[in-house]
C-alpha positions as CSV (number, residue, x, y, z in Angstrom):
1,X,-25.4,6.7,-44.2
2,X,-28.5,5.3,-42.0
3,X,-29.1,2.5,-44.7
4,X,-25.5,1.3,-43.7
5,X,-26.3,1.4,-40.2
6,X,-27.6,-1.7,-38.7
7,X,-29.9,-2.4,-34.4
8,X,-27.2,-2.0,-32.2
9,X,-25.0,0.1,-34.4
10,X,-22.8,2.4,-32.5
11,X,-21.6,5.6,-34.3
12,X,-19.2,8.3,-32.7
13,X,-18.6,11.9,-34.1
14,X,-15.1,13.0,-33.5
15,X,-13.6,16.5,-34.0
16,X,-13.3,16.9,-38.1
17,X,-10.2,16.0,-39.7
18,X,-7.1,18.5,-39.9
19,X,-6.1,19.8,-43.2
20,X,-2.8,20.1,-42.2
21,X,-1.9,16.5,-42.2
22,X,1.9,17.0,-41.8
23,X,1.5,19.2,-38.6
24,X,-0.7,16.4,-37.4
25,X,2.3,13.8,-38.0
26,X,4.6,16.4,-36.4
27,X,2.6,16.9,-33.7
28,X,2.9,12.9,-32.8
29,X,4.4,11.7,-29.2
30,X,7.7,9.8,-29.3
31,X,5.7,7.1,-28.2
32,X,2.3,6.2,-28.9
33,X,-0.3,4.0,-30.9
34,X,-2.6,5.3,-32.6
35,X,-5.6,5.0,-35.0
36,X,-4.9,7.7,-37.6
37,X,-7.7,8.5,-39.9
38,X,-7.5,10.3,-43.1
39,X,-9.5,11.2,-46.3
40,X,-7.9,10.8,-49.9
41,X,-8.1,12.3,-52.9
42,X,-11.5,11.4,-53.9
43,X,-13.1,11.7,-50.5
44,X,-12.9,8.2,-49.1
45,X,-12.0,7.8,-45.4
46,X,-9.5,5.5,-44.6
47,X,-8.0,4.3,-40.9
48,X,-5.3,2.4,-39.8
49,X,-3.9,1.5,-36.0
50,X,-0.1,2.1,-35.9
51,X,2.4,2.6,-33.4
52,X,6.2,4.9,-33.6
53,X,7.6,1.9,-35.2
54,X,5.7,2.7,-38.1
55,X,6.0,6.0,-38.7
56,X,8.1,6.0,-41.7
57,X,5.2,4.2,-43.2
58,X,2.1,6.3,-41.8
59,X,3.6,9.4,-43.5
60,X,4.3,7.6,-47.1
61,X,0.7,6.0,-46.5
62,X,-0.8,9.4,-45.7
63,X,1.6,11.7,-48.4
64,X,-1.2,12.6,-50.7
65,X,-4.4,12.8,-47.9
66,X,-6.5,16.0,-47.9
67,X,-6.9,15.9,-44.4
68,X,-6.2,13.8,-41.4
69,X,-6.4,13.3,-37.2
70,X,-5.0,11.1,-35.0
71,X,-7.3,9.3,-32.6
72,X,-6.5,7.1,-29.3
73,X,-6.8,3.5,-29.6
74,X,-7.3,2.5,-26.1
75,X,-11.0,2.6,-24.6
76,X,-10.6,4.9,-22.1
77,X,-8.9,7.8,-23.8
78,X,-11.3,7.7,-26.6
79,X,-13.5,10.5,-26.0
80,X,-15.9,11.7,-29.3
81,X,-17.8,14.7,-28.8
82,X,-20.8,12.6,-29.2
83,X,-22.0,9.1,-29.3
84,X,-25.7,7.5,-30.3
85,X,-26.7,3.6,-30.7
86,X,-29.0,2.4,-33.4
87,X,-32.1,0.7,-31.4
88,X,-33.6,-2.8,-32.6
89,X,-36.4,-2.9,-34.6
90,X,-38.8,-3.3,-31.4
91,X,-37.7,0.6,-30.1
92,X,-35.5,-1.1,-27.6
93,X,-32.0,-0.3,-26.8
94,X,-29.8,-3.1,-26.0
95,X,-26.6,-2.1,-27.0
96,X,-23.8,-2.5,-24.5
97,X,-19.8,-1.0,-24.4
């Protein structure tokens, strides 16, 4: 994963994923946007931003996921349990959010 990462890359951990993914869908508001974030069948991580208009969708899209969570879109909610930026290649860090 560091080769991918590039000066100024910011990376977030979040809670892991919930196995339950149909609880997760249950447990939606009845109105919201969201960035809900799953894992497939062969492992791969997939995201997509969606609001209640969409639900029908989000569940077909997310049917066969092992595991998913549901993560605020707006700045100020989103709240990982940890975040680190990459610094340039000087040892500076001039990343800014």
């Amino acid at each position: 994963m560091r080769a991918g990462l590039g000066p100024r890359a910011r990376l977030g951990v979040w809670l892991d994923l919930q196995p339950d993914v149909g609880a997760g869908l249950a447990a939606l508001p009845s109105e919201w946007q969201i960035e809900f974030v799953w894992e497939t069948k062969d492992g791969t991580i997939r995201s997509v931003v969606v609001d209640e208009t969409e639900y029908q969708e989000l569940a077909a899209l997310v049917a066969d996921a092992r595991a998913a969570r549901a993560l605020p879109v707006y700045a100020d909610e989103r709240r990982p349990l940890f975040e680190a930026v990459l610094p340039d290649s000087d040892g500076v860090l001039r990343a800014r959010w």
